[in-house]
C-alpha positions as a Markdown table, in Angstrom:
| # | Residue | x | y | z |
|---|---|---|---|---|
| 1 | Unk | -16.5 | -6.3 | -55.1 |
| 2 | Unk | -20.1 | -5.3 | -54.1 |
| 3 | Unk | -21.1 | -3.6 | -50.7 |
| 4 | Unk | -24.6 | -5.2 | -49.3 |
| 5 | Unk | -27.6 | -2.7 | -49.2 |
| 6 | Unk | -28.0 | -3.4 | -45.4 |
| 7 | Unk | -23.8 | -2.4 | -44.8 |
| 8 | Unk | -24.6 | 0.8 | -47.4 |
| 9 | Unk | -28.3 | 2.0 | -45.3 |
| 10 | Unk | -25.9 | 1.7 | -42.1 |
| 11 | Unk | -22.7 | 3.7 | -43.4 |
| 12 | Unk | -25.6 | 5.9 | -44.6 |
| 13 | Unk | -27.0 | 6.7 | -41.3 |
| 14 | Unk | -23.6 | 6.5 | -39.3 |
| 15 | Unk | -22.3 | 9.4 | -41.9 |
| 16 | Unk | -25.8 | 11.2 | -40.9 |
| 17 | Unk | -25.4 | 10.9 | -37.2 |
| 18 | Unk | -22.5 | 12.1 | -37.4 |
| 19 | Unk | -23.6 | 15.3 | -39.5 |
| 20 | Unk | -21.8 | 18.1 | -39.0 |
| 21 | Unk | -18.1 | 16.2 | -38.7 |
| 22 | Unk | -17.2 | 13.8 | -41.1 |
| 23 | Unk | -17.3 | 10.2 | -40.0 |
| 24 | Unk | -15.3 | 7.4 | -41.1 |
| 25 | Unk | -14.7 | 3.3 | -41.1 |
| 26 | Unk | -14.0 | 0.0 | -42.6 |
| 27 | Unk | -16.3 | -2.9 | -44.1 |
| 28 | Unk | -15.3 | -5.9 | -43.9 |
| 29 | Unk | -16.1 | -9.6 | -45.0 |
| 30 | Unk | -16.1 | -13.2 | -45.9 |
| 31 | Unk | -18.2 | -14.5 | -49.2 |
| 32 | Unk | -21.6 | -12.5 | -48.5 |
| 33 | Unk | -21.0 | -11.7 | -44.8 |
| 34 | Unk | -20.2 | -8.7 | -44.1 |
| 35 | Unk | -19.8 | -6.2 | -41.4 |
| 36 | Unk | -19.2 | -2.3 | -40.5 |
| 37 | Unk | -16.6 | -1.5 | -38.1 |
| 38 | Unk | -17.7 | 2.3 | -36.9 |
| 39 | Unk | -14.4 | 4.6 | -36.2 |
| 40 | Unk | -14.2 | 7.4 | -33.9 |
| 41 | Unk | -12.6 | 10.4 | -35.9 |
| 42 | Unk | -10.0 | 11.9 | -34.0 |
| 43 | Unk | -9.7 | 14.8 | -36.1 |
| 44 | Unk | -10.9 | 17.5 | -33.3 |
| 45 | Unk | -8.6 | 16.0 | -30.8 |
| 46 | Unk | -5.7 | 16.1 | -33.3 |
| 47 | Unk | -6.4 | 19.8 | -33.9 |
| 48 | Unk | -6.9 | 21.2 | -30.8 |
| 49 | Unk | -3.6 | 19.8 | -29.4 |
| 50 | Unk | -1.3 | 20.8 | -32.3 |
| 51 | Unk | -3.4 | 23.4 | -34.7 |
| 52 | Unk | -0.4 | 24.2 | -36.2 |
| 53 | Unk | 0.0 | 20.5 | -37.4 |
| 54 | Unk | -3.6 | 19.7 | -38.1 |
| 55 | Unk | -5.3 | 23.1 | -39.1 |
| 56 | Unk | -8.7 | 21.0 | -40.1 |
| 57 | Unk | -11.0 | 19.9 | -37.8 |
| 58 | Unk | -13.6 | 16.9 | -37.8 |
| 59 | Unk | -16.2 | 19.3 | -39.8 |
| 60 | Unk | -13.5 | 19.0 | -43.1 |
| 61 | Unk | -11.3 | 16.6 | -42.0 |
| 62 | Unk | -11.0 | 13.0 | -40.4 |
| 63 | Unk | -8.7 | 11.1 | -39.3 |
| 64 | Unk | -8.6 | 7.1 | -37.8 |
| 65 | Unk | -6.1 | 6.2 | -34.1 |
| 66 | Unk | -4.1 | 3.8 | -35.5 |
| 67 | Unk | -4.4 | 1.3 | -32.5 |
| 68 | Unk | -8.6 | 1.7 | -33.4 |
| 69 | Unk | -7.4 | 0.5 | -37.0 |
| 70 | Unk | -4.7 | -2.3 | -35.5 |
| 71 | Unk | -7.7 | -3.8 | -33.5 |
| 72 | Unk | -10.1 | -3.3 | -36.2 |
| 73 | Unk | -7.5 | -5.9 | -38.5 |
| 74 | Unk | -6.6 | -7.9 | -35.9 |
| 75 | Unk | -10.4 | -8.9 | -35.7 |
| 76 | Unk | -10.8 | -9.0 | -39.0 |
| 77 | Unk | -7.7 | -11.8 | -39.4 |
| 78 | Unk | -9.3 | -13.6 | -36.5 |
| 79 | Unk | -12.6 | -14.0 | -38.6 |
| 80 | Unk | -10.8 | -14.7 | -41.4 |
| 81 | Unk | -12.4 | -11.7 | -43.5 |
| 82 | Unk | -10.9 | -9.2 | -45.9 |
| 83 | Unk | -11.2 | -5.8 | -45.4 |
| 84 | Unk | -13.5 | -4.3 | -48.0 |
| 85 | Unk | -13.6 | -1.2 | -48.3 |
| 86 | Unk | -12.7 | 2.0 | -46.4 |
| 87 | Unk | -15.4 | 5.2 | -45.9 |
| 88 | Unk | -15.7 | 8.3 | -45.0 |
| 89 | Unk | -18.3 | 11.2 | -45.3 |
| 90 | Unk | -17.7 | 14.8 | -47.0 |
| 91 | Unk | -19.6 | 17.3 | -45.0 |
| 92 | Unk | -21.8 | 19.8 | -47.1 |
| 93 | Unk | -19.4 | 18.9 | -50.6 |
| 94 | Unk | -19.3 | 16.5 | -53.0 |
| 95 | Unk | -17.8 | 12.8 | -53.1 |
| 96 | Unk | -14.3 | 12.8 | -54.2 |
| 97 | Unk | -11.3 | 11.9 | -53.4 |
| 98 | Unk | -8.8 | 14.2 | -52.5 |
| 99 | Unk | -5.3 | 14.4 | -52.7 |
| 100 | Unk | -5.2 | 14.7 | -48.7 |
| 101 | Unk | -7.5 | 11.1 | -49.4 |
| 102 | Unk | -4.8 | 9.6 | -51.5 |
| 103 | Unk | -2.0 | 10.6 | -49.3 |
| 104 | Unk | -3.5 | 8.7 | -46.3 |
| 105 | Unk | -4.4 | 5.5 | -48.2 |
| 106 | Unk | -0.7 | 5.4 | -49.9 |
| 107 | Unk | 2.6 | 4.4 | -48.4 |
| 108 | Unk | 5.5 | 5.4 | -50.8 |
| 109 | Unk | 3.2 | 5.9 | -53.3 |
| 110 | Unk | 1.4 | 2.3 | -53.1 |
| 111 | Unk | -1.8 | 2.2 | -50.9 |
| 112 | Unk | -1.5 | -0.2 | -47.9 |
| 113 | Unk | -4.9 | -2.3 | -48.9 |
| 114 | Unk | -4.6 | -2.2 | -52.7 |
| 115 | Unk | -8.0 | -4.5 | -53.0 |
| 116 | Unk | -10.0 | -2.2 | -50.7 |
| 117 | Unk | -12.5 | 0.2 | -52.0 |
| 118 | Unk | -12.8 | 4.0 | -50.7 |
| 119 | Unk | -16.2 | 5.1 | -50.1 |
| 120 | Unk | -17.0 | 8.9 | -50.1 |
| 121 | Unk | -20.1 | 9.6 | -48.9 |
| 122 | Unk | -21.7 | 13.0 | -49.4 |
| 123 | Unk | -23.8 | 14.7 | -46.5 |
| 124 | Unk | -25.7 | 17.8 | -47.0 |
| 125 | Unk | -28.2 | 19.5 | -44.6 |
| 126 | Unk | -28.4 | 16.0 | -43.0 |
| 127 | Unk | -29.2 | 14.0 | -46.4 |
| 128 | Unk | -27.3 | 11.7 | -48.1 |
| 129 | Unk | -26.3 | 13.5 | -51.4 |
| 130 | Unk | -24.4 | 11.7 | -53.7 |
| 131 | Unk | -21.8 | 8.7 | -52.8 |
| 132 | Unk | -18.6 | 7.4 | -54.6 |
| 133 | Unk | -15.9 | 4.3 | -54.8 |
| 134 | Unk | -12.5 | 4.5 | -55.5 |
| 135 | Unk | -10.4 | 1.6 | -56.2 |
| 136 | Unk | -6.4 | 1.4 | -57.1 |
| 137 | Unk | -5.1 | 1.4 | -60.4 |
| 138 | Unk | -2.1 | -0.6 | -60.4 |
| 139 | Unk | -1.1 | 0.8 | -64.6 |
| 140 | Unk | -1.9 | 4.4 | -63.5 |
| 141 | Unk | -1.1 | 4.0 | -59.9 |
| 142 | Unk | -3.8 | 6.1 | -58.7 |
| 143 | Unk | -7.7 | 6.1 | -57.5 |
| 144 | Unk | -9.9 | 6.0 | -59.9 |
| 145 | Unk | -14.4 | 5.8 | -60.2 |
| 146 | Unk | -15.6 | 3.1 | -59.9 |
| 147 | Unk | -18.5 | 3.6 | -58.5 |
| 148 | Unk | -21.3 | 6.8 | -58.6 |
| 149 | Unk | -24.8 | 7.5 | -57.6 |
| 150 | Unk | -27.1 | 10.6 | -56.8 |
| 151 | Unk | -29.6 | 9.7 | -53.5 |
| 152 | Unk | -31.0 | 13.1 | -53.7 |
């Protein structure tokens, strides 16, 4: 599975607009069509209405409304695509998945879009630093590398 350059440059420059919060969203597809669906990270609202709950907020953390993702799929059955991948940025750290990562991609242990990529992107002082792609291992039934680069 291969991301376009033109789908990578804008996931790129989402993540920096979005500098200092962590952004997030899902690429999707048909042959070599393919398209970016921007999320809003609901994080901050998430944390300021139960802290206790959510202690991070968007600077560390992110998180995607559901009914956002619902609609997101829907259009993507109705153009008959596949989803992708899945990204999100890492504000001032490096890309890697974490185990609050693999927790939201899994449902009892087994990630809801096994096929689907996890992108990582790493922003620091408003540059693209590094980037990674995870992908499931069905034999080790986790995320491993697939993918790494430095854009320093």
């Amino acid at each position: 599975m291969r991301i376009n350059n033109d789908i990578l440059d804008e996931m790129f420059q989402y993540a920096i607009d979005k500098y200092p919060e962590e952004c997030c969203g899902i690429v999707s597809g048909k042959g070599d069509i393919q398209r970016v669906h921007f999320c809003v990270n609901i994080q901050n609202k998430l944390h300021q209405e139960d802290p206790e709950s959510n202690p991070r907020d968007a600077k560390t953390a992110y998180q995607i409304d559901r009914s956002e993702a619902e609609r997101i799929f829907a259009s993507i059955k109705v153009e008959q695509e596949e989803i992708i991948a899945f990204f999100h940025s890492h504000i001032e750290h490096e890309a890697y998945f974490s185990d609050i990562d693999v927790a939201a991609q899994t449902v009892f242990g087994e990630p809801e879009f096994p096929n689907a990529l996890h992108i990582v992107i790493s922003v620091k002082k408003r540059k693209i630093s590094d980037m990674k792609c995870f992908k499931w291992d069905k034999e080790t039934k986790d995320f491993i590398t697939v993918v790494s680069f430095d854009r320093v």
